[in-house]
C-alpha positions in Angstrom: -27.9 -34.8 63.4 -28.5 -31.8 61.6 -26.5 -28.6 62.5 -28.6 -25.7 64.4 -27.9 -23.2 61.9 -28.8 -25.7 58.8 -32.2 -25.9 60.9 -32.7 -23.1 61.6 -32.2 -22.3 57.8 -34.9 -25.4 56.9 -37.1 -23.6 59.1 -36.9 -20.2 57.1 -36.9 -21.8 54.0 -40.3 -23.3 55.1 -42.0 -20.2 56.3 -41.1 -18.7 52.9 -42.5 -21.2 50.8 -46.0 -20.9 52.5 -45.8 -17.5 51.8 -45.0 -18.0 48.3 -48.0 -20.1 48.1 -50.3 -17.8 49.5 -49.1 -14.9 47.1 -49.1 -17.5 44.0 -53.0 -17.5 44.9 -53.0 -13.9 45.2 -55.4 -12.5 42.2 -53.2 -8.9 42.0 -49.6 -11.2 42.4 -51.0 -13.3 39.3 -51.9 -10.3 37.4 -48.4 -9.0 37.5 -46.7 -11.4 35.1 -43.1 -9.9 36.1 -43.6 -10.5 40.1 -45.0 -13.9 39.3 -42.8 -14.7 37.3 -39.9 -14.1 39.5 -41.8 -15.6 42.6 -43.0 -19.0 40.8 -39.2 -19.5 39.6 -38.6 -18.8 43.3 -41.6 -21.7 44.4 -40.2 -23.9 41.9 -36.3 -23.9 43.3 -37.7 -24.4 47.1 -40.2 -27.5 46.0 -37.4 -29.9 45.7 -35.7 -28.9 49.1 -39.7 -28.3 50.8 -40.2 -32.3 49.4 -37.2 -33.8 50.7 -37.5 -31.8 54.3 -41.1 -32.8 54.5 -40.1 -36.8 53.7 -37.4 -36.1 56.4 -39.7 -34.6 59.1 -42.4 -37.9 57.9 -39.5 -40.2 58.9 -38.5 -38.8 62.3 -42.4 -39.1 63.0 -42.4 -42.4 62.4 -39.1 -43.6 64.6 -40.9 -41.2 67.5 -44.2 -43.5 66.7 -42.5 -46.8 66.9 -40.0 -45.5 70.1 -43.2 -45.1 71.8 -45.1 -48.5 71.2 -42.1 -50.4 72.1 -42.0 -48.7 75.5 -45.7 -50.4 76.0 -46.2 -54.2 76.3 -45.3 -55.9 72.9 -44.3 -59.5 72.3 -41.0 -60.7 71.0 -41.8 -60.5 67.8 -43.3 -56.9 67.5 -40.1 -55.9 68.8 -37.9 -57.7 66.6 -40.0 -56.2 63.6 -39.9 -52.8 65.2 -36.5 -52.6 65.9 -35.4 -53.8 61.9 -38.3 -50.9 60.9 -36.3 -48.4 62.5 -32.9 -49.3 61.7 -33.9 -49.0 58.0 -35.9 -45.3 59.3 -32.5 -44.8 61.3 -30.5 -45.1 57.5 -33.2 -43.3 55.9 -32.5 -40.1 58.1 -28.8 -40.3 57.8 -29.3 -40.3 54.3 -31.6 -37.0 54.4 -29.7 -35.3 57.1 -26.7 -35.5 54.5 -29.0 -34.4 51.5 -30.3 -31.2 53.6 -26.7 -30.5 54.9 -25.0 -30.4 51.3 -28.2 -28.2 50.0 -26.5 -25.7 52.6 -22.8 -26.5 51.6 -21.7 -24.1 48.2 -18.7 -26.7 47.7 -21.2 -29.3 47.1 -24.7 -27.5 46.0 -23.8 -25.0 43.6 -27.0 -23.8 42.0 -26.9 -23.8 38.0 -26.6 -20.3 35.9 -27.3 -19.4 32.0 -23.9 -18.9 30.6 -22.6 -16.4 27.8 -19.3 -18.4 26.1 -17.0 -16.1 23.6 -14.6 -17.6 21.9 -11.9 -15.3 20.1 -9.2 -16.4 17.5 -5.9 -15.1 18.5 -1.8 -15.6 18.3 -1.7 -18.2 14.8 -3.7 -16.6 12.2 -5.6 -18.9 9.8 -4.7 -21.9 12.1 -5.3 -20.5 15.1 -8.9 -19.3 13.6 -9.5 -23.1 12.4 -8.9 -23.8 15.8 -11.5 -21.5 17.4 -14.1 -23.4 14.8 -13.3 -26.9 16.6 -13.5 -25.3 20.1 -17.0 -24.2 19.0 -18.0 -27.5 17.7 -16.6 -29.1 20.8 -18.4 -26.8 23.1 -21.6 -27.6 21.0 -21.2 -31.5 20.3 -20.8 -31.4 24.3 -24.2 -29.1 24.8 -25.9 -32.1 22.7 -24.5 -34.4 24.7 -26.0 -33.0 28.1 -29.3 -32.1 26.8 -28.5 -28.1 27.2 -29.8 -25.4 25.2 -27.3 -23.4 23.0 -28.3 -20.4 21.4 -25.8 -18.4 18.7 -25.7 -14.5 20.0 -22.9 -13.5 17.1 -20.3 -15.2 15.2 -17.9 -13.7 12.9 -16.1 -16.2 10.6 -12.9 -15.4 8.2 -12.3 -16.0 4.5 -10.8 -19.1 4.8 -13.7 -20.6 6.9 -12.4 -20.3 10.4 -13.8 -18.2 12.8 -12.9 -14.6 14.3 -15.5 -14.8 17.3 -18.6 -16.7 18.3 -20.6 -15.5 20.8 -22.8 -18.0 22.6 -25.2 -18.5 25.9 -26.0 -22.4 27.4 -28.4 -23.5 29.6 -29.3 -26.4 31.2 -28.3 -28.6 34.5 -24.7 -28.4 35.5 -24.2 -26.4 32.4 -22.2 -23.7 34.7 -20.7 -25.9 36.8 -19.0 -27.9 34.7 -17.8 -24.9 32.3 -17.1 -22.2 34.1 -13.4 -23.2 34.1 -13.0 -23.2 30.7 -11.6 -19.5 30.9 -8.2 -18.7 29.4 -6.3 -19.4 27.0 -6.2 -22.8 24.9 -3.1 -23.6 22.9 -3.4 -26.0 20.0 -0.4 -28.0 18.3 -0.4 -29.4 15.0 0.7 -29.1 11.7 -1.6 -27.2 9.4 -2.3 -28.5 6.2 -0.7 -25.7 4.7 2.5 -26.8 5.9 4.4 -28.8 3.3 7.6 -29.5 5.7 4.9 -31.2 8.2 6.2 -28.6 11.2 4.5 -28.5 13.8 3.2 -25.1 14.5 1.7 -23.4 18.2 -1.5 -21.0 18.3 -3.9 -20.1 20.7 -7.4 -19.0 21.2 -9.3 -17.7 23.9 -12.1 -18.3 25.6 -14.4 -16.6 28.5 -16.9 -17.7 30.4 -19.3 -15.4 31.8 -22.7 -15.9 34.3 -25.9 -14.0 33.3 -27.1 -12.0 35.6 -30.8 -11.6 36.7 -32.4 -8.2 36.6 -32.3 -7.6 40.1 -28.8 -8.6 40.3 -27.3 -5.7 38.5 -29.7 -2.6 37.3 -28.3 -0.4 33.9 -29.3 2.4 33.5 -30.9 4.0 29.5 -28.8 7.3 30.1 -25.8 4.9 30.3 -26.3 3.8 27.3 -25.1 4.7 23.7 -27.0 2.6 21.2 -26.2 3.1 17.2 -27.6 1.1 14.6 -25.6 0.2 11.7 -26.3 -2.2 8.0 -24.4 -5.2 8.8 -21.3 -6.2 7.4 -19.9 -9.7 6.1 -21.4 -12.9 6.1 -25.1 -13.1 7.0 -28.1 -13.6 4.5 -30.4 -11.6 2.3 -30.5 -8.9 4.9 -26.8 -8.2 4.8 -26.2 -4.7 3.6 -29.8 -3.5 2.8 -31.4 -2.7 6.5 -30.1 -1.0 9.7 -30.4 -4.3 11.4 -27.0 -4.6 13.3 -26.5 -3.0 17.1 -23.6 -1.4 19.0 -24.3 -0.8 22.3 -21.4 1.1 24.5 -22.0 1.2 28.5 -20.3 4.8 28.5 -19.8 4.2 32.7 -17.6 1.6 32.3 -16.8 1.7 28.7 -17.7 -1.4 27.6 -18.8 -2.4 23.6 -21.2 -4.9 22.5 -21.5 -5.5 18.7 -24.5 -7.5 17.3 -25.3 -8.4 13.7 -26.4 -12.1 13.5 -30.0 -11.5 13.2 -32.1 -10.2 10.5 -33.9 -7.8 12.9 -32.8 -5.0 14.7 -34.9 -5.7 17.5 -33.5 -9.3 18.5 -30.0 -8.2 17.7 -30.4 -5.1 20.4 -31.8 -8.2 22.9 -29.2 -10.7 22.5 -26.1 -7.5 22.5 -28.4 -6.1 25.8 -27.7 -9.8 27.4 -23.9 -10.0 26.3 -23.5 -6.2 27.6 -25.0 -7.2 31.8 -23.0 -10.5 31.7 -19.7 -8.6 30.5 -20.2 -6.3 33.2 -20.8 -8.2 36.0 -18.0 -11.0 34.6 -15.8 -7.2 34.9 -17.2 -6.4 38.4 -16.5 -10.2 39.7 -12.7 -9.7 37.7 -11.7 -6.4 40.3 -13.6 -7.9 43.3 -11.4 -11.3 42.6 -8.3 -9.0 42.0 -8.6 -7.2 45.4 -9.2 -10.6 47.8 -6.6 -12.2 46.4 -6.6 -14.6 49.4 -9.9 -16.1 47.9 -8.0 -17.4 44.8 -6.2 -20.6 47.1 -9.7 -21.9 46.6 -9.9 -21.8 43.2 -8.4 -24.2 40.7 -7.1 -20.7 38.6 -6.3 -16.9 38.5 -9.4 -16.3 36.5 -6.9 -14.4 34.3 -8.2 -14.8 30.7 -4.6 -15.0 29.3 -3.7 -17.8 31.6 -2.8 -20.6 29.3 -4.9 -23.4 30.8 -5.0 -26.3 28.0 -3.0 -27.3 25.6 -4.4 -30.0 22.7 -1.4 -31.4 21.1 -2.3 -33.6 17.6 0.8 -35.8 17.2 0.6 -36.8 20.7 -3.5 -36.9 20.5 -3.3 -35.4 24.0 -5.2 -33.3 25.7 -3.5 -31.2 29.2 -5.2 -29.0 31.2 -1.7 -27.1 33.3 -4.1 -26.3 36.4 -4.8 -29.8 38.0 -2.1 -32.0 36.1 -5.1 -33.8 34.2 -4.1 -35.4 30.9 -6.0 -37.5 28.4 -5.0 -39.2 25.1 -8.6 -38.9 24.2 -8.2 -35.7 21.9 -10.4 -36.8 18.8 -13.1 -38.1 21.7 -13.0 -34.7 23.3 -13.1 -32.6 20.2 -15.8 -34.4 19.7 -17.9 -32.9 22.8 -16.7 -36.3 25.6 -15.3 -33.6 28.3 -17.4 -35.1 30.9 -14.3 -36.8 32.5 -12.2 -33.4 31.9 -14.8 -30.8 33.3 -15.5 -34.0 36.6 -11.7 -33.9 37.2 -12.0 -30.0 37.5 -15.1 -30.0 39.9 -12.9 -32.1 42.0 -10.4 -30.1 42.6 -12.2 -27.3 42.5 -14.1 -28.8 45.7 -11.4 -30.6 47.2 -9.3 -27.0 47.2 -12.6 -25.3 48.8 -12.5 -28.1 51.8 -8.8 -27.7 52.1 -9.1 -23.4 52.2 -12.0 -23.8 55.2 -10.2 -26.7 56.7 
């Protein structure tokens, strides 16, 4: 049976997809491209749940239908076929009353978000650089992988062909759910083919994970802003050097820089820093609300701390360790090369198991 509040939820969910309907159909709604854009996103994300209710309400229909003709003269064999019809209905409405109960459940249905990854070269120099290059090819062999949209918003490489930074936003199904532990800091060990003694040398890079926020989720204001233009600087075409084209944007309330020079035009630059500047934000708003409930954290699978070291990939082991959950894999060329789906599974379940264990 279905909990009373998860009905009584079904039964608002309901009454606000009709009226989505009837605005959809309304001639000054469909006029507004903004409000209907917003509301047929809305329409869309309630159709699946609207569907599955409406083949759940069809079924309970149908055992009430056949309850009621066996209570009326029947033969033997009517019953014998009725009662097999509704012990498959009977497993049928098991099965939805579990499907509607986890739509209600976050440690089950976690709805998917655009992501913003950075990746940032740090403790190692050229090595550790090199390294942030194979994180950014993993992250995108495993995009191709999954079927999600990857989109460069900036990268910065270094003379010897690694890379400083690369800034980059995914989207697709289960594309934040199954990276939005990637956080913190990943150590890489191996000898770099500099190194004629074959020593094995440590260096880090990090990476953050941030959500994009919708409009209405967090509002910035112009006067906040302070945007200069600049000629960019370093690798990055014709353009390079002869038009104002890159874009620094500083959120002077919380004093937070975006820089943005990967396009050609000033114009899509300023959009894609815009983007990077709202998900840095609210990723800094989410850091101080997570740092005052600390209690919260025993449900996650880490501190959220972006110098946590969370992985390490050792080469002359051809292992890969993620410290949080205890996970190891001797799969490292496999998951440089963008298999993580067993890695980023393992972390989903203990991210969920931790989540029934802190409401238990």
């Amino acid at each position: 049976m279905l909990k009373a509040n998860d009905q009584a939820k079904l039964v608002r969910a309901q009454e606000r997809f009709r009226e989505l309907e009837r605005l959809l159909a309304d001639e000054s709604v469909v006029s507004d491209q903004s409000q209907y854009g917003k509301l047929a996103k809305e329409f869309s994300e309630l159709t699946g749940l609207m569907e599955l209710y409406n083949s759940y309400q069809k079924t309970l229909s149908q055992v009430q239908e056949l309850q009621e003709m066996l209570k009326g003269k029947a033969d033997a064999e009517f019953k014998e076929l009725a009662h097999l019809e509704l012990t498959d209905l009977d497993s049928k409405i098991n099965e939805y009353e579990t499907q509607l109960s986890d739509y209600f459940d976050p440690t089950k249905n976690e709805p998917d978000v655009d992501v913003i990854m950075e990746i940032r070269a740090g403790t190692g120099g050229l090595e550790a650089s090199l390294f942030a290059s194979d994180l950014y090819r993993m992250y995108s062999k495993y995009a191709d992988l999954k079927g999600w949209k990857l989109e460069v918003m900036d990268y910065a490489t270094t003379e010897a062909g690694g890379v400083k930074e690369v800034v980059f936003s995914l989207s697709g199904k289960e594309c934040s759910r199954r990276l939005k532990w990637e956080s913190g800091a990943h150590r890489v060990q191996r000898v770099p083919s500099t190194e004629a003694s074959g020593r094995i040398h440590t260096s880090a890079v990090t990476v953050a994970v941030l959500f994009e926020p919708k409009e209405i989720e967090l509002e910035i204001l112009q006067k906040d802003l302070k945007i200069d233009v600049y000629r960019s600087s370093g690798p990055g075409g014709q353009s390079v050097n002869t038009t104002d084209s890159a874009v620094r944007i500083t959120h002077l309330p919380t004093n937070t820089v975006v820089v943005c020079q990967d396009e050609r035009s000033q114009i899509k630059n300023r959009a894609k820093a815009m983007r990077i500047l709202r998900a840095r934000i609210l990723d800094k708003m989410q850091q101080e609300s997570s740092a005052k409930q600390a209690n919260a954290r025993k449900s996650q699978v880490g501190t959220g701390d972006r110098s946590e070291k969370i992985r390490t990939y050792n080469f002359p082991d051809r292992r890969v360790t993620d410290h949080r959950i205890g996970y190891t894999s001797h799969q490292l060329e496999s998951i440089l090369n963008g298999d993580m789906d067993d890695l980023t599974t393992a972390l989903m379940t203990a991210e969920r198991e931790l989540k029934e264990q802190a409401q238990q």
